[in-house]
C-alpha positions in Angstrom: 27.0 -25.5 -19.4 24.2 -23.0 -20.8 22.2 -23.6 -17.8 25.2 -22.7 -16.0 26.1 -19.6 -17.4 22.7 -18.2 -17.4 22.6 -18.7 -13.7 26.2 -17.0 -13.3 24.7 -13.7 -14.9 21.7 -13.8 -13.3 23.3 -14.0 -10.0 26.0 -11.0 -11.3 23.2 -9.1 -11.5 20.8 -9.8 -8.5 23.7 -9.2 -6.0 25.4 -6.1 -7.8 25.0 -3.0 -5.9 25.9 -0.8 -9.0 25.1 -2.0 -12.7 26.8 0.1 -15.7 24.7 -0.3 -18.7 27.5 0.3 -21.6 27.2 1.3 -25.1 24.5 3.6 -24.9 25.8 5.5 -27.6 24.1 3.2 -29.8 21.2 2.9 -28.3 18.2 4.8 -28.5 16.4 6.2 -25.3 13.6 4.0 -25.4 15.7 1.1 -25.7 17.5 2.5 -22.6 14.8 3.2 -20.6 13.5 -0.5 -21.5 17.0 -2.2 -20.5 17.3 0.2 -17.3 14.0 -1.1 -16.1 14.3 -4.9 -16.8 17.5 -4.3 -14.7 15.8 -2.4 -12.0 13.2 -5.5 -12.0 15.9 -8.1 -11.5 17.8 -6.0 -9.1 15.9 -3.0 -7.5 18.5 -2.3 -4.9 21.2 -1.9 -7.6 22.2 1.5 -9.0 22.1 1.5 -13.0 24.5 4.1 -14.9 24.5 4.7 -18.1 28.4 4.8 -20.4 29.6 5.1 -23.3 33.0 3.1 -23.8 33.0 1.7 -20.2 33.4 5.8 -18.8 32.3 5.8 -15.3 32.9 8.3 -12.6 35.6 6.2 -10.4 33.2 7.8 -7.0 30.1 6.2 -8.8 31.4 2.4 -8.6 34.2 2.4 -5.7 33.0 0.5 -2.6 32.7 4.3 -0.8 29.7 4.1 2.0 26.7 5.9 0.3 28.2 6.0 -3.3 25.1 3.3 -4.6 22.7 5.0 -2.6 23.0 8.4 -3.9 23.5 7.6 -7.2 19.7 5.7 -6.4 18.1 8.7 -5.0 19.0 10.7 -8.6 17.5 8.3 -9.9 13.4 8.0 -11.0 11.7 6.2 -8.0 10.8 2.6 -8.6 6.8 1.9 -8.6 6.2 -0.5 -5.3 6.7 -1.5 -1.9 9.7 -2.9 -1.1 11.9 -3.2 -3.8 9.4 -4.6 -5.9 9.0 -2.8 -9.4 5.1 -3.4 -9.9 5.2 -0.4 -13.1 7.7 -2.9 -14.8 5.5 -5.9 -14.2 3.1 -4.2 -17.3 5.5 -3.2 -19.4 7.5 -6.7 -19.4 4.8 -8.9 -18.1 7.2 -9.9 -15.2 5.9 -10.0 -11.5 8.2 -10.3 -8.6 7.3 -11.4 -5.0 8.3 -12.6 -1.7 6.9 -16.1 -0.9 7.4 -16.7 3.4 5.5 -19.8 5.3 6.3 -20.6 8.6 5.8 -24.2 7.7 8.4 -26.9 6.3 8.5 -27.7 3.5 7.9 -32.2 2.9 11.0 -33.6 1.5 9.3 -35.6 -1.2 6.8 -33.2 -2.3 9.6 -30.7 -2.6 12.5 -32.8 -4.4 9.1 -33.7 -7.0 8.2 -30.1 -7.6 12.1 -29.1 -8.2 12.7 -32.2 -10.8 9.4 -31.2 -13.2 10.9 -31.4 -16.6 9.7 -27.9 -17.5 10.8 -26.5 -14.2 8.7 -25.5 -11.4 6.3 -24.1 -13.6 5.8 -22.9 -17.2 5.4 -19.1 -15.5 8.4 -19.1 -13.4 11.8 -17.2 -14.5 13.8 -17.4 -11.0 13.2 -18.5 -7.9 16.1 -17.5 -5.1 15.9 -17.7 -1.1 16.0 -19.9 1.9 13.7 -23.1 2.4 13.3 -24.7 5.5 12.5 -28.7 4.8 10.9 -31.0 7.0 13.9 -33.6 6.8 16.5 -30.6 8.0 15.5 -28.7 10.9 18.9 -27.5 11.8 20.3 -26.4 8.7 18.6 -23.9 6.1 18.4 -25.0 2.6 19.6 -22.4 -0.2 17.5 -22.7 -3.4 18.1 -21.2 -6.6 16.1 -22.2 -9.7 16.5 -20.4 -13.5 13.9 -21.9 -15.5 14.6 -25.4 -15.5 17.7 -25.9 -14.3 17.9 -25.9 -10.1 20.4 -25.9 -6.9 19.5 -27.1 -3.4 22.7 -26.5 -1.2 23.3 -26.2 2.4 23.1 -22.9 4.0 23.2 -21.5 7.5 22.6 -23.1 10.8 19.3 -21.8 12.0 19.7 -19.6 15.1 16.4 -21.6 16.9 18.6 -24.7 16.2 21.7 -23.1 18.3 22.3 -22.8 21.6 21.4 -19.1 23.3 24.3 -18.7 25.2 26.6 -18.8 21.5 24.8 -16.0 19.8 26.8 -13.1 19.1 25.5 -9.9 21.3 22.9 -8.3 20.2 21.9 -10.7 17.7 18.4 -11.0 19.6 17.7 -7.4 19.2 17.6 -8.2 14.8 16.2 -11.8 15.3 12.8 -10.6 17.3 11.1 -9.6 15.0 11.8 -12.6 12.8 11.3 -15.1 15.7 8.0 -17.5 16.2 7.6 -20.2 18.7 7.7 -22.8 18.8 10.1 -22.9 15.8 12.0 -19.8 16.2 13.4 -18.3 13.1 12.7 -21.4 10.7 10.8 -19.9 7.6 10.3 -20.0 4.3 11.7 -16.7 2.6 12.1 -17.2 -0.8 11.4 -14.4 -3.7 9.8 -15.5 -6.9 10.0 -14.0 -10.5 7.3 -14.8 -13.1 6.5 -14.2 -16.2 2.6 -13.0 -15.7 1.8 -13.5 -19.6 1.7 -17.4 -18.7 -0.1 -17.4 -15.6 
């Protein structure tokens, strides 16, 4: 049940667009500024606000187009390339990347790796993403891992594994860029969050 709570948050916060940071009233700025940035590591696309008694400007959380990304861009600009805070990685010893392989991944080796009794390994926080397995080269697996505790679902049909003449229009036009032969889009594309004191 612990396990599954602690994924539930971490997933509240990886896929919010806008995170309210409440209570800052008794909170000192550099214990702010610390909580704002762990929250910028976890979720760099999000907006973080700052309240006091839940007060947020209604225009600063309503699904408006261009209400997250302005409130981003008054913001201080994140250290990194794509999303990835690399200043944070020093000052909480946590290092974020994007792991992709255009090679499956074997069954066995995989399912061995995921069942390690102390999780993938000791310096790994969260691993979340899509796997492409040996076994399964029509459907994309979805993997999520928090510590030691894991899922492997099901996810999306993999365009290479559909036929052309089904594909939405214009889908090609986002999908060329992505697309190798022989296997098409099949990939690894996974992003990776550890803890670099225990490397």
């Amino acid at each position: 049940a612990d396990a599954q709570v602690e994924q539930l948050l971490e997933d509240q916060i990886e896929f919010a667009s806008v995170l309210v940071l409440n209570k800052c009233d008794l909170l000192d700025q550099s214990d702010i500024a610390e909580l704002r940035e762990m929250l910028q590591c976890m979720s760099p696309r999000a907006a973080v606000l700052e309240a006091t008694h839940s007060e947020v400007a209604l225009n600063c959380i309503l699904p408006a187009q261009g209400v997250a990304q302005e409130v981003r861009r008054q913001q201080p600009k994140q250290a990194g390339k794509d999303g990835r805070a690399a200043a944070n990685a020093d000052t909480f010893g946590l290092r974020a990347f994007s792991w992709r392989r255009r090679r499956p991944l074997h069954p066995g080796r995989f399912t061995e790796l995921l069942q390690k009794q102390d999780g993938v390994h000791p310096s790994v926080l969260r691993v979340k993403g899509f796997v492409w397995i040996a076994s399964r080269h029509d459907i994309a697996g979805v993997l999520s891992c928090v510590g030691c505790s894991y899922e492997l679902n099901q996810g999306h049909t993999w365009w290479a594994a559909t036929e052309e003449g089904t594909w939405p229009d214009g889908l090609w036009q986002d999908l060329k860029q992505l697309w190798h032969e022989p296997h098409g889009d099949r990939m690894q594309e996974v992003v990776v969050v550890i803890n670099a004191d225990e490397q």
